[in-house]
N, C-alpha and C positions, 0 to 999 in steps of 0.2 A: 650614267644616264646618257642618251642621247646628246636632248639639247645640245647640236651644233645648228646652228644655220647657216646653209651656204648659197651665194648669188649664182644664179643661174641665166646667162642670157640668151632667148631665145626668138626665133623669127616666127611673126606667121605666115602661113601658108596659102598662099592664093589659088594654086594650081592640085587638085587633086586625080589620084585615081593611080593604078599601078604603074602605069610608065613612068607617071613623075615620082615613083615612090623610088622607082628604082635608080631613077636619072638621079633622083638626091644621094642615095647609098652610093653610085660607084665615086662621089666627089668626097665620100667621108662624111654626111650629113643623115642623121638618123630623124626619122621621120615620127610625128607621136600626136597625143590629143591631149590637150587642160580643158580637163574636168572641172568647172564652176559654181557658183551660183547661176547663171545665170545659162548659156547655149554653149554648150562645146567649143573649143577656139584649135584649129588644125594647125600645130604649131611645128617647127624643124631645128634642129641643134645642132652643133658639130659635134662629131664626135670626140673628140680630145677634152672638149672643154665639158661632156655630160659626165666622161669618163674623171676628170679630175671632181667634179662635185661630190663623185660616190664613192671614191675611193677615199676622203677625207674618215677621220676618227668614227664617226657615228656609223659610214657604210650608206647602206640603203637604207637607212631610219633618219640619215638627214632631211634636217627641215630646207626647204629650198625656195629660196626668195625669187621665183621667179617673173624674171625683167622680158615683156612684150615688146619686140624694136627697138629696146635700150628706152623705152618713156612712159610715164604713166607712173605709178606705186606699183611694188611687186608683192606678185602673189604668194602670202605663205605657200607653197604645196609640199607634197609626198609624193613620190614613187608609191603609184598603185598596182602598176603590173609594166612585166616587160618582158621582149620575144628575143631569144639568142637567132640566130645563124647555126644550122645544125652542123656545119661542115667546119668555118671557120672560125663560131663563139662568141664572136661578135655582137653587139645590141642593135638590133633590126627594126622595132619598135618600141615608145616607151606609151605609156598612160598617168598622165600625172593628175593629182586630186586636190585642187584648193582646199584648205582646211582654215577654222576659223581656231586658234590657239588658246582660246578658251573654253572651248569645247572638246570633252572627250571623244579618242577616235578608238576603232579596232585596228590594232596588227600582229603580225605572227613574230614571235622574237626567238632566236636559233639557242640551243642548249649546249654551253659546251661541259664535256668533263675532264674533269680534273685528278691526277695522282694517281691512273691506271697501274702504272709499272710497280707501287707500294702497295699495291691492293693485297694482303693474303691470301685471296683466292686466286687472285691471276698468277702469283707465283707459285704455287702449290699444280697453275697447271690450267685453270679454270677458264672458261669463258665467258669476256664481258660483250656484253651485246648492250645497245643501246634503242628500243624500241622509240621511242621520242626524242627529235628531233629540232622540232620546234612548238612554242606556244600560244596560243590565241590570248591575246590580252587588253584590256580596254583602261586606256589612259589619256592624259594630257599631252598633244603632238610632241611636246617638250622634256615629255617625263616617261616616252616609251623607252627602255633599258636595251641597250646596243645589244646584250644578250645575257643567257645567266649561266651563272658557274654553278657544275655541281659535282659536291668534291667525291670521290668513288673510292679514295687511298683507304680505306679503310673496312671495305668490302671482304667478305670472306665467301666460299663459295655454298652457294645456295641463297644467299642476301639479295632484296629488293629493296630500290630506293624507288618511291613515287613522286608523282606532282608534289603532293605535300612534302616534301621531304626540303623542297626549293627556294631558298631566299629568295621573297619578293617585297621591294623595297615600296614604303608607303606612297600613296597615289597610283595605285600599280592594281588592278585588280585581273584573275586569273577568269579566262570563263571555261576552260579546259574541267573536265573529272578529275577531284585530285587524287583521284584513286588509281589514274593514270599511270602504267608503271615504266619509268624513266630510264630505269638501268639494271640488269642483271648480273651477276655471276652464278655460271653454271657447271656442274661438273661435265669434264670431259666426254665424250660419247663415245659408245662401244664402242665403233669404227676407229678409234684412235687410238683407245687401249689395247684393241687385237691387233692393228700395227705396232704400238711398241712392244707389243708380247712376241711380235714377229720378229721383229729386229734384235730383241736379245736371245732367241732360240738363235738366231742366223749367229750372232754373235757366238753363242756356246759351242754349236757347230764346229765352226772354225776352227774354233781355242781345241776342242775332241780330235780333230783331224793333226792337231799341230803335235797331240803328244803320241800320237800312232807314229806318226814321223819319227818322235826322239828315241822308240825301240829299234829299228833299224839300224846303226851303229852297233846296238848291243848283240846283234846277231851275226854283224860282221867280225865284232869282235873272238867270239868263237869259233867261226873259221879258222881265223887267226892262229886262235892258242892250239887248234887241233892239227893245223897245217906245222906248227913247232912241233907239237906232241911226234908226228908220222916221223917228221926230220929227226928226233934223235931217237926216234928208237931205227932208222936205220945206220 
């Protein structure tokens, strides 16, 4: 499960518009919004310290206590949305959501798999594609799941594992189609078999060429005997 909650302290923001967005960015201070109850609050973070809140166990499904000027009660929130930097990757904007923690929220929670390399159709050759990604799920700020495991070792090729196929842990509900399908193994594609069909003709080739080679000796060798034969019979 999620449930971590981390403190977040943040400044508000008196001064808007793009120059001060920018003026904040080149000092290491990422600029963002909390989303309330009540009017929007234009807030600003450093970056080192947004970066240590998300990188904690939960990720970006931390819950985030976040502190206005260091005073006041903090605000449960979420990371509702956020802008990279296309060049250097960075976090350029965040959007953060107050949430009340007894009420259920929506999020998307990422899909990982599991036991690829044991799968018998990947060994046999197969490929596993992964068409979902992540899931849309409606839970307790506390009890959305950092993410799910879905185990694949045992896939053979032409097998489909779906949404339903996914442990999902109670208080957890899915709003996804569970007909959704998750994961495949597929057999290899012509283009890959008339490459290997390539590569072992290229192969035979060679080896054909190599025993044309080992008759040449045997022809010198008969010079040989007939260049004796001429010497003694003179």
């Amino acid at each position: 499960m999620a449930g971590e909650r981390t403190k977040l302290t943040v400044t508000k923001r008196e001064q808007l518009g793009s120059r001060e967005t920018r003026r904040l960015r080149k000092q290491g201070i990422v600029p963002g919004v909390l989303y309330g109850r009540a009017e929007p609050i234009a807030i600003a973070v450093e970056a080192r310290e947004l970066r240590r809140a998300l990188t904690g166990k939960a990720g970006l499904h931390s819950i985030l206590d976040v502190e206005i000027d260091g005073t006041g009660d903090p605000h449960a929130s979420i990371l509702k949305d956020y802008q990279l930097d296309k060049v250097r990757g960075g976090v350029t904007h965040i959007d953060l959501q107050e949430v009340r923690l007894d009420r259920p929220i929506h999020a998307s929670v990422a899909v990982h798999l599991h036991g690829a390399e044991d799968a018998p159709g990947v060994r046999e050759g197969g490929v596993l594609s992964q068409p979902l990604r992540e899931i849309n799920v409606e839970a307790l700020p506390l009890e959305v799941p950092e993410h799910f495991d879905l185990d694949v070792s045992h896939m053979g090729i032409g097998d489909t594992l779906r949404l339903a196929d996914i442990a999902v842990p109670d208080g957890v509900t899915l709003l996804d189609d569970l007909e959704t399908v998750a994961a495949t193994v597929t057999a290899p594609s012509r283009e890959e078999e008339l490459a290997e069909g390539e590569a072992v003709e290229g192969a035979e080739g060679e080896a054909g060429e190599g025993v044309e080679g080992e008759g040449e000796p045997e022809a010198s060798g008969e010079s040989g005997a007939e260049a004796s034969g001429e010497s003694g019979e003179g």
